[in-house]
C-alpha positions as CSV (number, residue, x, y, z in Angstrom):
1,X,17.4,-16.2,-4.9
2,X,14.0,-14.2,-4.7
3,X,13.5,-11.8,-2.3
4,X,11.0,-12.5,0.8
5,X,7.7,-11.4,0.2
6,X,5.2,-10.5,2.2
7,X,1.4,-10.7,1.4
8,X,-1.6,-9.0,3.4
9,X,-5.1,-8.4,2.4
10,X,-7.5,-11.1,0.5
11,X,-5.7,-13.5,-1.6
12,X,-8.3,-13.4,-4.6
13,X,-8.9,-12.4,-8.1
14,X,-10.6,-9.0,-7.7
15,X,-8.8,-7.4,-5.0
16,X,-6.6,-4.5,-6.4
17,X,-3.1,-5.2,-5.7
18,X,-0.6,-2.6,-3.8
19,X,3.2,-3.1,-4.3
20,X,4.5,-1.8,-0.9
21,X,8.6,-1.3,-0.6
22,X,10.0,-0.2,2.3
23,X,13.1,2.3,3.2
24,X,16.4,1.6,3.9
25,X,16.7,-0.4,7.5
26,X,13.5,-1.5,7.1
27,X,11.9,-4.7,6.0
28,X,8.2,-6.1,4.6
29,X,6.6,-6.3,7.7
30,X,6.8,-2.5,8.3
31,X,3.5,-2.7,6.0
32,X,1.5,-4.8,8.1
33,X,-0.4,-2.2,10.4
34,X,-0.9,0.1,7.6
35,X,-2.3,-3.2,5.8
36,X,-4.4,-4.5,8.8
37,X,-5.8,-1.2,10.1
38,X,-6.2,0.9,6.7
39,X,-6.1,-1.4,4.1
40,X,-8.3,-4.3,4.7
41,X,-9.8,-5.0,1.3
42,X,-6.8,-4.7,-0.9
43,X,-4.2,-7.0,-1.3
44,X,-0.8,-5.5,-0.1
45,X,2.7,-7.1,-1.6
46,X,5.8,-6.2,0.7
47,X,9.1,-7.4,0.0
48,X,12.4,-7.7,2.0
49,X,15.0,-5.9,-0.2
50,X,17.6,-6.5,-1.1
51,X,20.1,-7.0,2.1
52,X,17.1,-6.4,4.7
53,X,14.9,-9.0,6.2
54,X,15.2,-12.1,5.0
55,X,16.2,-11.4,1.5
56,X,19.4,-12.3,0.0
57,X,22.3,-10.4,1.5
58,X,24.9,-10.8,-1.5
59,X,26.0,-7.4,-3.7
60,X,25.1,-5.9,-6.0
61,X,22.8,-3.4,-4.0
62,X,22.8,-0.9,-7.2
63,X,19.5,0.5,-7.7
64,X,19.2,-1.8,-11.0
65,X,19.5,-5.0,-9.1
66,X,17.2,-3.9,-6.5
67,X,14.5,-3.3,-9.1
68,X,15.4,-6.5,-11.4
69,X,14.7,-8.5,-8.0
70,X,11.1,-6.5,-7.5
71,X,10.2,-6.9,-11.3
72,X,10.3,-11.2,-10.4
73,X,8.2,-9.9,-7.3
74,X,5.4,-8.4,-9.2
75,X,5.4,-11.3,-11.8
76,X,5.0,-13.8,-8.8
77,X,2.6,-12.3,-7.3
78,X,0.7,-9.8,-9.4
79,X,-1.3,-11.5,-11.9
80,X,-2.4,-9.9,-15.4
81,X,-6.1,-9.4,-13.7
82,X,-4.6,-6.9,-10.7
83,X,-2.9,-5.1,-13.6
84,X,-2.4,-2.2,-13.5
85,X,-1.2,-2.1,-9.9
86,X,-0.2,0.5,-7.8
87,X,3.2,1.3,-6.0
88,X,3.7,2.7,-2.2
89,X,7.5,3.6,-1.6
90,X,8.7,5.1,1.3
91,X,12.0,6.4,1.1
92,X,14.7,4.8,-0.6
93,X,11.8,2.3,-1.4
94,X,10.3,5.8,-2.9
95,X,13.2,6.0,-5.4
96,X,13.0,2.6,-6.4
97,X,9.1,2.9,-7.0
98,X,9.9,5.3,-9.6
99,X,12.5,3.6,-11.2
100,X,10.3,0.8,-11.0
101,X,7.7,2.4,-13.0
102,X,9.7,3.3,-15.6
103,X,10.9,-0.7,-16.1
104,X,7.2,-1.8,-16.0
105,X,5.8,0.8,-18.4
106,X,1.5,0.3,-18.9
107,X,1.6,-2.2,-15.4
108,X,1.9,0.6,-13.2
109,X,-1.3,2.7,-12.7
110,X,0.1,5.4,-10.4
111,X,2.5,5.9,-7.6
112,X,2.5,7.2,-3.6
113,X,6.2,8.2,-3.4
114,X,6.2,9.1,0.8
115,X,9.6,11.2,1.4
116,X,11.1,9.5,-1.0
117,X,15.0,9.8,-1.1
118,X,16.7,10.5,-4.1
119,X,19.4,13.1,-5.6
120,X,20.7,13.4,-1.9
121,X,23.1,15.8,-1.2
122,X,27.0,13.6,-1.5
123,X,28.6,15.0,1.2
124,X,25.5,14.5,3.3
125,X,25.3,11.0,2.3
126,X,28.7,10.3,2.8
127,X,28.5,12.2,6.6
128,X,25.2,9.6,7.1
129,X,26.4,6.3,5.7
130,X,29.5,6.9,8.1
131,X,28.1,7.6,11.1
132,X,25.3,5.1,10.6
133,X,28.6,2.2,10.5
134,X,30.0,3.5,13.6
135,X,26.7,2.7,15.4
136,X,26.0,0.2,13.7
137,X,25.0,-2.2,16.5
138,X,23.9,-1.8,20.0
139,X,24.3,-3.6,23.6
140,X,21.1,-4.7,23.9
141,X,17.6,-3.9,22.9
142,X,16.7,-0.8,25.4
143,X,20.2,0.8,23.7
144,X,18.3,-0.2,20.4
145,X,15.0,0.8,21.3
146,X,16.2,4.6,22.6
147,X,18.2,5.3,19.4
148,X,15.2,4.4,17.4
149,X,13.4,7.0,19.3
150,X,16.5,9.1,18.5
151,X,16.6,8.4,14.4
152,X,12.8,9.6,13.8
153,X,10.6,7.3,16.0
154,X,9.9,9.5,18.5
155,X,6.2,9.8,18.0
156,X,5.7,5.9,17.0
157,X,3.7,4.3,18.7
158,X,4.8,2.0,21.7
159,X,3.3,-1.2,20.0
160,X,4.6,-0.2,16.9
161,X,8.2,-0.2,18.3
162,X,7.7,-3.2,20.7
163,X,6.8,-5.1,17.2
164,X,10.0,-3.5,15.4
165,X,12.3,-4.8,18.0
166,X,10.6,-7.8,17.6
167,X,11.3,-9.0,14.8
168,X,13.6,-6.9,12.8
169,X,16.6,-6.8,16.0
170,X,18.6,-9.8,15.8
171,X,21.4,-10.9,18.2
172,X,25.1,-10.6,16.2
173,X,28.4,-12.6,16.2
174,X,30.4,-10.1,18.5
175,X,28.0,-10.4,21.2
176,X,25.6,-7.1,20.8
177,X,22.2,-6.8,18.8
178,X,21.5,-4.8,15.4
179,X,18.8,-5.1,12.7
180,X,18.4,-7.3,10.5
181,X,19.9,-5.3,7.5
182,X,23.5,-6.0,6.0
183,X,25.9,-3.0,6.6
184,X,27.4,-2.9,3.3
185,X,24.2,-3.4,1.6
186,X,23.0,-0.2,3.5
187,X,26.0,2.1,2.8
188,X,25.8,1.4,-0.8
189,X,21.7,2.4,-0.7
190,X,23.6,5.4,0.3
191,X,25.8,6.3,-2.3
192,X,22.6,5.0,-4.7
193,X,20.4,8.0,-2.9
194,X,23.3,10.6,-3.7
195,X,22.8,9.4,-7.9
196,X,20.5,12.4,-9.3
197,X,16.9,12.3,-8.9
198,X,14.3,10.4,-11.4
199,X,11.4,12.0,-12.1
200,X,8.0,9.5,-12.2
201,X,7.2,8.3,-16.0
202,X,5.7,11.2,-18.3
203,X,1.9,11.3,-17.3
204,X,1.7,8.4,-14.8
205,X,-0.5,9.7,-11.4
206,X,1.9,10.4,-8.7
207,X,1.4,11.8,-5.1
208,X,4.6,12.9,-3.3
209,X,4.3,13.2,0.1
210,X,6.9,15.7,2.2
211,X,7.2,15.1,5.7
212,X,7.8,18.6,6.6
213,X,9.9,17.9,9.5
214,X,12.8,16.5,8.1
215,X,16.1,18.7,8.5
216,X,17.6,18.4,5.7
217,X,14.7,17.8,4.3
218,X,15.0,13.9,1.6
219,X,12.8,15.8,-0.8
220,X,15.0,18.5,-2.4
221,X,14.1,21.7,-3.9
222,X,15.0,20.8,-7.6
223,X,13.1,17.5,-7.3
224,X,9.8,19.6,-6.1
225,X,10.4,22.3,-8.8
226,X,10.2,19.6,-11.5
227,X,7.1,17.9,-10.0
228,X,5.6,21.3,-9.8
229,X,5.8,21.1,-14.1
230,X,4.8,17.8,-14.1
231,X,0.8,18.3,-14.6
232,X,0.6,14.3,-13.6
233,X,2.0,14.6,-9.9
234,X,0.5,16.3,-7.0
235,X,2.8,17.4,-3.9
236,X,1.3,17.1,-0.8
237,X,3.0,18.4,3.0
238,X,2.7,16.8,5.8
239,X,3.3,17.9,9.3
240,X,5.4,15.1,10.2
241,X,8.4,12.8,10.4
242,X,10.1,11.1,8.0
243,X,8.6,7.7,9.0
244,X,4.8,8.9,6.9
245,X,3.6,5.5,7.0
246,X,3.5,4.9,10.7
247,X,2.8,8.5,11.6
248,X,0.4,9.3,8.6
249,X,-1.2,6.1,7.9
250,X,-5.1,7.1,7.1
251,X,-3.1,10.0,4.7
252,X,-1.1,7.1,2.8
253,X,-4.2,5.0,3.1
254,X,-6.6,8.0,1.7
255,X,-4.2,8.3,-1.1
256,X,-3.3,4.8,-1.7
257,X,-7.1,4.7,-2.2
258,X,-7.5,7.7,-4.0
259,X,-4.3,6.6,-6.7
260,X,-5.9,3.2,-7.0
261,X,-9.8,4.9,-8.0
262,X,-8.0,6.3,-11.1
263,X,-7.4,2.6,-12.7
């Protein structure tokens, strides 16, 4: 089954095309904002991954399947005249931008790679992927809503939230709410993030964002020394949260703009 997809922006031949993927928890939607406020005049693609949203829930979650299901994306909806296209990936959507890239080769123009996740620490992984299952779900949406504020979303915006719980918290079998991700699907992202890091292709335009407020930080030390050889990527710090795209949005839109001027 093909993964939900999400379209903003005008729906015509000679707007440039943005593929947006999301982090893990997240979902499409999370783009909208960014899209609406930022964005107006380019034509943002957002899928559901794999096991979030709307998607298909059944394994495999490897980071290969992920990207075989957003190579059928961009053939949908990315014709040969928005080619090359960029790619916005924040998180674990950041590591599967860059794997992305190297599948599509000459599509790809450039890549905004916001915190992106990859070559995580195992032990930390492990420690997060367990403790994220035993709070998996919640009583109701204020318990939601307050640990949201306690995973990163502190300095969201209210509306930003309210539209979160939304549509994203769903009512479960055993009575309680939780998002509308699959729990296995978001353990294995996990383990994927804890597989060493990928650096972008070999001269392909790449921004990394660091969200400099992140302890332990997504973006490690080895990963930023190899960027720093890499003539093609620029490493810019932000003073921020790991959640860039709603607490850095004209940044991600100045260099979403700024990646796509290169084409």
């Amino acid at each position: 089954m093909p993964l939900t997809t999400h379209t903003f922006g005008p729906d015509t031949g000679d707007a440039a095309a943005v593929l947006a993927i999301h982090g893990l928890t997240g979902h499409g939607r999370r783009w909208a904002a960014l899209a609406g406020d930022q964005l107006p005049d380019l034509r943002l693609i957002a899928p559901d991954l794999l096991g979030h949203g709307h998607s298909p829930w059944t394994p495999p979650w490897s980071y290969e399947d992920h990207v075989d299901a957003l190579v059928a994306v961009v053939d949908e909806h990315i014709p040969a005249s928005a080619r090359p296209f960029v790619i916005v990936g924040h998180s674990f959507g950041g590591a599967l931008a860059v794997r992305l890239a190297h599948r599509l080769g000459d599509a790809v123009a450039g890549l905004v790679l916001l915190d992106p996740a990859q070559g995580l620490d195992p032990s930390w992984a492990l420690e997060v992927a367990t403790d994220s299952l035993a709070h998996w779900d919640y009583a109701d949406a204020d318990h939601a809503r307050s640990a949201k504020r306690g995973e990163g979303w502190a300095d969201i915006p209210e509306a930003l939230l309210d539209k979160e719980i939304d549509e994203h918290l769903i009512a479960l079998a055993n009575g309680r709410v939780g998002w509308r991700v699959s729990a296995p699907a978001a353990a294995t992202a996990w383990s994927e993030m804890a597989r060493e890091a990928l650096l972008p292709p070999t001269g392909l335009s790449t921004v990394v964002v660091v969200a400099d407020r992140v302890r332990p930080p997504f973006v490690g030390p080895d990963f930023l020394a190899s960027c720093a050889d890499a003539e093609s990527i620029r490493v810019v710090h932000a003073d921020c949260g790991h959640m860039v795209p709603y607490l850095e949005p004209e940044l991600t839109a100045t260099l979403i703009r700024e990646t796509l001027e290169q084409v």
